[in-house]
LUMFIKE-816826 format. One line per 3 residues: number of its first residue (from 1); their letters; for each residue x, y, z of N, C-alpha, C. Coordinates in nm, 4 decimals. Layout:
BEGIN
NUM	A	X:Y:Z:X:Y:Z:X:Y:Z  ... $
END
This chain:
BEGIN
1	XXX	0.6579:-0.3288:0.5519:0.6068:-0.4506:0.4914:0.4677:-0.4853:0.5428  0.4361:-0.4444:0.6784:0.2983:-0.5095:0.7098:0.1651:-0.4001:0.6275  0.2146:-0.3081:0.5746:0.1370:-0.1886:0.5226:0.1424:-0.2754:0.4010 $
4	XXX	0.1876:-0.3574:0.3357:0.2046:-0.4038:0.2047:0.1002:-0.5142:0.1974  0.1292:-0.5756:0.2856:0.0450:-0.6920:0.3343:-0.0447:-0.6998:0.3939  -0.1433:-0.5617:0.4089:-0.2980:-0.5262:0.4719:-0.3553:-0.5119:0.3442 $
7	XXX	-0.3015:-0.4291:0.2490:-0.3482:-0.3577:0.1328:-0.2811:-0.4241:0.0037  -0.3999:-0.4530:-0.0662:-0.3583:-0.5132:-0.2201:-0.2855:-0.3828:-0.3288  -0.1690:-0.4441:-0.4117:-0.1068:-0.3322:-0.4974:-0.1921:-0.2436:-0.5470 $
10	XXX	-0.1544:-0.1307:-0.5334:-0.2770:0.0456:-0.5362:-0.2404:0.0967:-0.7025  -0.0650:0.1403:-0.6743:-0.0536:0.2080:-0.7744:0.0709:0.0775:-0.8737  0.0833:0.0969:-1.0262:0.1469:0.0151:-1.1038:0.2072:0.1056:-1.1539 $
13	XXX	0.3474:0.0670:-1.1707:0.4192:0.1679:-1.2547:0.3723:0.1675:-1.3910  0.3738:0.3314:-1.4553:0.3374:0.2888:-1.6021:0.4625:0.3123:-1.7028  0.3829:0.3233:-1.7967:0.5232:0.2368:-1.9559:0.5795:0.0953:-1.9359 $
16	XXX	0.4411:0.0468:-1.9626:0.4374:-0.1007:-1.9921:0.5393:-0.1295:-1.7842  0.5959:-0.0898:-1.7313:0.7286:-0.1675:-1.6218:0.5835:-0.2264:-1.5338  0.6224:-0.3709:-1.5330:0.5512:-0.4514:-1.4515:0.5766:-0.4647:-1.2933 $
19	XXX	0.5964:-0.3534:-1.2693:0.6016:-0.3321:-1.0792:0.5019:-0.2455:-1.0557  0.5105:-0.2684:-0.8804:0.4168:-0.1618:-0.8437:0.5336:-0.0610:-0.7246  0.4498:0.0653:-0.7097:0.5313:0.1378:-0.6731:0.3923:0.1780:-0.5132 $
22	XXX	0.4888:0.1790:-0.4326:0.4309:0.2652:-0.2863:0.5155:0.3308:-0.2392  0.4644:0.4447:-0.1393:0.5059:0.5686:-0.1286:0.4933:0.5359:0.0772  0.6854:0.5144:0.0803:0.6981:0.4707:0.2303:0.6803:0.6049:0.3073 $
25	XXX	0.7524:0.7095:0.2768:0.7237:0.8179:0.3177:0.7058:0.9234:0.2795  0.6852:1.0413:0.2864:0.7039:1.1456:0.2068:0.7231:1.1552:0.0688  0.8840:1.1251:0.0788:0.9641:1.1113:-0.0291:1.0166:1.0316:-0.0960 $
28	XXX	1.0181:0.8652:0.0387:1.0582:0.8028:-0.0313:0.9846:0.6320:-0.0934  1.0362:0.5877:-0.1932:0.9305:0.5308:-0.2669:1.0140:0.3746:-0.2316  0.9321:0.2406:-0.2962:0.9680:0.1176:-0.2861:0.8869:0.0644:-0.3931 $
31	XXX	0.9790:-0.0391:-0.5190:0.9353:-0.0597:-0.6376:0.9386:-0.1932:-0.5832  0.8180:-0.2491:-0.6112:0.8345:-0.4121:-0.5475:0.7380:-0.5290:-0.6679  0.7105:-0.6476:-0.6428:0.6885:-0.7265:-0.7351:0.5575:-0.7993:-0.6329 $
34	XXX	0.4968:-0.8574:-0.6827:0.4402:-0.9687:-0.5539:0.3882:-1.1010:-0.6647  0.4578:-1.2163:-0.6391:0.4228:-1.3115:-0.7099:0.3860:-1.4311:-0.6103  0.2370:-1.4789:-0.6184:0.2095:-1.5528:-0.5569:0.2463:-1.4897:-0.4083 $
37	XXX	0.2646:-1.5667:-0.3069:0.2568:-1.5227:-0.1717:0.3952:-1.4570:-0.1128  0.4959:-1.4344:-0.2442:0.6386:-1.3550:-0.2287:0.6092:-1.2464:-0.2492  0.6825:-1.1183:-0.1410:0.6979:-0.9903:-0.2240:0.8440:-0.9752:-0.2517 $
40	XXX	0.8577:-0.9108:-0.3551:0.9606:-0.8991:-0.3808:0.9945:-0.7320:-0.4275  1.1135:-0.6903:-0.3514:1.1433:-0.5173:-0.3381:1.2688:-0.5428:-0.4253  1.2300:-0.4787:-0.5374:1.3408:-0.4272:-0.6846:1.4465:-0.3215:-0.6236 $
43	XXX	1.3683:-0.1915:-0.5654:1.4256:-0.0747:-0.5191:1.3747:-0.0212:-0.4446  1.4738:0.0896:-0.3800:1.4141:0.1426:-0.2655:1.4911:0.2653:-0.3021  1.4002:0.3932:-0.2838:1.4616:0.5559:-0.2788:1.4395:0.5726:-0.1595 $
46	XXX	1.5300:0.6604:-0.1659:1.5471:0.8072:-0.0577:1.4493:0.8652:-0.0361  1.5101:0.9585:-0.1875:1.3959:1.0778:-0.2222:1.3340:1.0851:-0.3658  1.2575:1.1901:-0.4064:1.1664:1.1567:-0.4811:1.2463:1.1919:-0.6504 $
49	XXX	1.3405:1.2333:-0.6104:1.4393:1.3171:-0.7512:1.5072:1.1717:-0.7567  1.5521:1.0584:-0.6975:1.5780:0.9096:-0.7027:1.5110:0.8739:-0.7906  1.3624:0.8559:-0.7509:1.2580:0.7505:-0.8236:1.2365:0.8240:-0.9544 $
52	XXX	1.2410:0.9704:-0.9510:1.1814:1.0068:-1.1081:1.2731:0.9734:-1.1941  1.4319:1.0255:-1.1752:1.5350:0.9730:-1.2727:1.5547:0.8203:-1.2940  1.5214:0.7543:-1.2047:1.4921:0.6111:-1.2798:1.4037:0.5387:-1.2749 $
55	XXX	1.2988:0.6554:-1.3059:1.1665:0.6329:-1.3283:1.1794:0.6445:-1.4884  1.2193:0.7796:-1.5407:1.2315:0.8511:-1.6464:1.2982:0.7763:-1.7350  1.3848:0.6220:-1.7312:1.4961:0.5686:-1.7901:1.3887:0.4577:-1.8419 $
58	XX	1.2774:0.4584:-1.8468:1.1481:0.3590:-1.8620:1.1281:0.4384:-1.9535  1.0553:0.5664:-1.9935:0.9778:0.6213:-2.0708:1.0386:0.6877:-2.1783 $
END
Protein backbone atom coordinates (compact mmCIF):
# COMPACT_ATOMS: atom_id res chain seq x y z
CA UNK A 1 0.00 0.00 0.00
CA UNK A 2 2.70 2.63 0.67
CA UNK A 3 3.99 1.89 -3.09
CA UNK A 4 0.34 2.91 -4.01
CA UNK A 5 0.45 5.92 -2.15
CA UNK A 6 3.99 7.40 -3.42
CA UNK A 7 2.88 6.87 -7.03
CA UNK A 8 -0.29 8.11 -8.85
CA UNK A 9 -2.43 5.16 -10.84
CA UNK A 10 0.22 4.05 -13.85
CA UNK A 11 -1.62 1.41 -15.58
CA UNK A 12 -5.89 1.28 -16.15
CA UNK A 13 -7.44 -1.71 -16.98
CA UNK A 14 -8.70 -1.70 -20.53
CA UNK A 15 -12.30 -2.62 -22.11
CA UNK A 16 -13.95 0.23 -20.91
CA UNK A 17 -13.28 -1.74 -16.63
CA UNK A 18 -12.79 1.36 -14.57
CA UNK A 19 -9.89 0.03 -12.26
CA UNK A 20 -6.45 0.23 -12.18
CA UNK A 21 -4.25 -2.65 -12.07
CA UNK A 22 -0.45 -2.89 -10.31
CA UNK A 23 1.88 -5.50 -10.47
CA UNK A 24 2.80 -6.50 -6.51
CA UNK A 25 5.15 -8.98 -7.63
CA UNK A 26 6.29 -10.88 -10.29
CA UNK A 27 3.21 -12.54 -10.79
CA UNK A 28 1.04 -11.27 -8.76
CA UNK A 29 -1.38 -8.43 -9.56
CA UNK A 30 -3.95 -6.04 -7.33
CA UNK A 31 -7.11 -4.48 -9.10
CA UNK A 32 -7.92 -1.49 -6.95
CA UNK A 33 -10.16 1.74 -7.24
CA UNK A 34 -9.01 5.11 -5.61
CA UNK A 35 -11.84 7.52 -4.99
CA UNK A 36 -11.06 10.63 -3.43
CA UNK A 37 -8.54 9.89 -0.56
CA UNK A 38 -9.93 5.93 -0.33
CA UNK A 39 -8.21 3.12 -2.01
CA UNK A 40 -10.08 0.60 -2.59
CA UNK A 41 -8.63 -3.27 -3.58
CA UNK A 42 -11.46 -5.19 -5.82
CA UNK A 43 -8.85 -8.19 -6.15
CA UNK A 44 -5.91 -9.62 -5.49
CA UNK A 45 -3.99 -12.64 -7.62
CA UNK A 46 -1.56 -15.02 -6.99
CA UNK A 47 -0.43 -15.53 -10.27
CA UNK A 48 -0.60 -14.16 -13.54
CA UNK A 49 -2.91 -17.14 -15.29
CA UNK A 50 -5.50 -15.60 -12.18
CA UNK A 51 -5.57 -12.08 -13.52
CA UNK A 52 -5.70 -13.01 -17.31
CA UNK A 53 -8.77 -15.41 -16.90
CA UNK A 54 -10.57 -12.75 -15.18
CA UNK A 55 -9.15 -10.38 -16.98
CA UNK A 56 -10.42 -12.13 -20.24
CA UNK A 57 -14.26 -12.26 -18.71
CA UNK A 58 -14.13 -8.22 -19.53
CA UNK A 59 -13.26 -8.51 -23.17
Amino acid sequence: MEKLSQFPPRRHLKAGVPLYVEEVTKQARLIYDIEKETLYVVRCFATHKEYEKWYKSFV
